[in-house]
C-alpha positions as a Markdown table, in Angstrom:
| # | Residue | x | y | z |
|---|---|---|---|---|
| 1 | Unk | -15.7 | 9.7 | 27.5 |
| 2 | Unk | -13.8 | 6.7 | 29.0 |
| 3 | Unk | -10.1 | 7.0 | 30.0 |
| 4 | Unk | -8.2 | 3.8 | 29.8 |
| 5 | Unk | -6.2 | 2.5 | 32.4 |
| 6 | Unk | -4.2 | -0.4 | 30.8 |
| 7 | Unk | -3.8 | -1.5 | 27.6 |
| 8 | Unk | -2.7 | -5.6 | 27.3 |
| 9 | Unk | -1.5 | -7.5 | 24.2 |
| 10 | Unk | -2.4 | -11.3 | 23.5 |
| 11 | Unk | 1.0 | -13.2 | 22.7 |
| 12 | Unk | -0.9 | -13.5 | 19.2 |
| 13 | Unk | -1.1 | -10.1 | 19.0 |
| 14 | Unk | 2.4 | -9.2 | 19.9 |
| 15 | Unk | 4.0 | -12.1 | 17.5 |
| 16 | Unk | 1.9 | -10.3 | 14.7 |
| 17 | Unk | 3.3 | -7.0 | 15.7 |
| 18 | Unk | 6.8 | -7.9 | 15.2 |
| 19 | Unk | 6.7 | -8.5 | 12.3 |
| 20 | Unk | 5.6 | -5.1 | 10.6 |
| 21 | Unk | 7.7 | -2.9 | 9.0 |
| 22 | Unk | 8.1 | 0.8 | 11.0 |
| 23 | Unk | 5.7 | 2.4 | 8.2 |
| 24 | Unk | 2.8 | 0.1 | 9.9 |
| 25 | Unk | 3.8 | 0.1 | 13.0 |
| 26 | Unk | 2.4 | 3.9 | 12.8 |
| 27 | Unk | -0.4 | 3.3 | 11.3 |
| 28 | Unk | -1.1 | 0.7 | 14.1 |
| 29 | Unk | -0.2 | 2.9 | 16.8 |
| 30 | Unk | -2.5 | 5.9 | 15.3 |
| 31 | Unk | -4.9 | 3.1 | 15.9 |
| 32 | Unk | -4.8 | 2.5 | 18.7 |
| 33 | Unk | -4.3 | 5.8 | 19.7 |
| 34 | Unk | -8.2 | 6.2 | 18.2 |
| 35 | Unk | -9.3 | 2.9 | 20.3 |
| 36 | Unk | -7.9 | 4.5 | 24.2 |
| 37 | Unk | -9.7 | 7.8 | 23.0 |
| 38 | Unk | -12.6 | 5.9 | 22.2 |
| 39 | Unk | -13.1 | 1.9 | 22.8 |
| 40 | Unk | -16.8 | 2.4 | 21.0 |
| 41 | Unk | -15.6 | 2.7 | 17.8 |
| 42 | Unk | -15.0 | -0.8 | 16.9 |
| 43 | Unk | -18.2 | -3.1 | 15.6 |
| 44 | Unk | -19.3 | -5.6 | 18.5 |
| 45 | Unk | -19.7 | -8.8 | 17.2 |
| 46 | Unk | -22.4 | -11.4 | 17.8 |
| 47 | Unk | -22.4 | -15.2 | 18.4 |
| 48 | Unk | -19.8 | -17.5 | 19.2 |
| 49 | Unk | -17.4 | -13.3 | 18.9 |
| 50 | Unk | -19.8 | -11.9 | 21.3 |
| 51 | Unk | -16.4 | -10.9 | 23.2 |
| 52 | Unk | -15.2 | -9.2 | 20.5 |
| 53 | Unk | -15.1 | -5.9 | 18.7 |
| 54 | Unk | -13.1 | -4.5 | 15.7 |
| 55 | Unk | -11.9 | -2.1 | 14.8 |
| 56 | Unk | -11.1 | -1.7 | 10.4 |
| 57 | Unk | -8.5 | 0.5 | 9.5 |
| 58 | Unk | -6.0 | 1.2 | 6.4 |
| 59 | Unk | -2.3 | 0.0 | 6.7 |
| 60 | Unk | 0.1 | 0.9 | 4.0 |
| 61 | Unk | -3.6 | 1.4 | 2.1 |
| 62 | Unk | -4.4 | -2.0 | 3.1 |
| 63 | Unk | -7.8 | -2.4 | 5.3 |
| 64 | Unk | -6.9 | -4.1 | 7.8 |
| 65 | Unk | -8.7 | -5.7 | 11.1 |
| 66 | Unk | -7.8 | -5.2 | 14.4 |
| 67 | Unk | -9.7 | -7.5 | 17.2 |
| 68 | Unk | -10.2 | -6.3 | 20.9 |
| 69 | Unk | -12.1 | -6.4 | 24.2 |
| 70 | Unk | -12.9 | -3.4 | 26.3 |
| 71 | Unk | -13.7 | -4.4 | 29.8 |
| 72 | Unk | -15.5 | -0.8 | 30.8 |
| 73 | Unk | -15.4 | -2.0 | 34.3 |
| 74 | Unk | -11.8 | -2.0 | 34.8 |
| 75 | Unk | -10.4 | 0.5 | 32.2 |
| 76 | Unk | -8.6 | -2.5 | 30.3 |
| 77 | Unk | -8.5 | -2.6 | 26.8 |
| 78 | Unk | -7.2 | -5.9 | 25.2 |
| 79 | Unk | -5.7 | -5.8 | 22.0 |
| 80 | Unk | -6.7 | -9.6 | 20.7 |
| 81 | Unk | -6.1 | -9.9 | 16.9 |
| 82 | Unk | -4.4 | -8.0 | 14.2 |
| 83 | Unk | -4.7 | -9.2 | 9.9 |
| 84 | Unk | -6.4 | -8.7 | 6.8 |
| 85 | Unk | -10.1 | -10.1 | 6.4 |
| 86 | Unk | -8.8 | -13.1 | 4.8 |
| 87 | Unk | -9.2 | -15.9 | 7.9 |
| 88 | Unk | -9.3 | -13.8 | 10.4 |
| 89 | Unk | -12.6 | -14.8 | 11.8 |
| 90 | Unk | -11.6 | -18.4 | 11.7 |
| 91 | Unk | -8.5 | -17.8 | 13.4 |
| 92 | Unk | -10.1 | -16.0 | 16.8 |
| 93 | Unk | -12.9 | -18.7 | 17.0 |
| 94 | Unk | -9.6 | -21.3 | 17.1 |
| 95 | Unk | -8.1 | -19.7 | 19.9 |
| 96 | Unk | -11.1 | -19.0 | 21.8 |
């Protein structure tokens, strides 16, 4: 079992975090509660989101998507992304 060091936001990430309502803001942080006890648990992806996992998850009964890298080397876990299916592909490979 890994222990993570450091957890980072993306300023995409954190602008997408402000604006959630306190009832998802839970459910987020439950989240990512499950990703520092275990970074495995998120699909890896393949091609040009090689560097990326995610990790799906209900908000408000909503599944929602949340995109990260683990680097196992340093204990860092980066939390990239957060949205519903709809674009949220097509918006990572933009900013990458």
């Amino acid at each position: 079992m890994v222990k993570i060091a450091h957890v980072l936001q993306t300023p995409t990430f954190r602008k997408a975090v402000k604006k959630l309502n306190p009832n998802q803001k839970k459910d987020l942080d439950s989240a990512v509660k499950d990703l520092m006890a275990d970074p495995a648990i998120g699909e890896q992806k393949k091609g040009d989101l090689a560097f990326l996992r995610v990790h799906k998850f209900r908000m408000n009964k909503q599944p929602t998507l949340l995109g990260y890298r683990f680097d196992d080397g340093a204990l860092v876990l980066e939390l990239i992304a957060l949205g519903s299916h709809e674009y949220f592909y097509r918006d990572i490979k933009r900013r990458s």
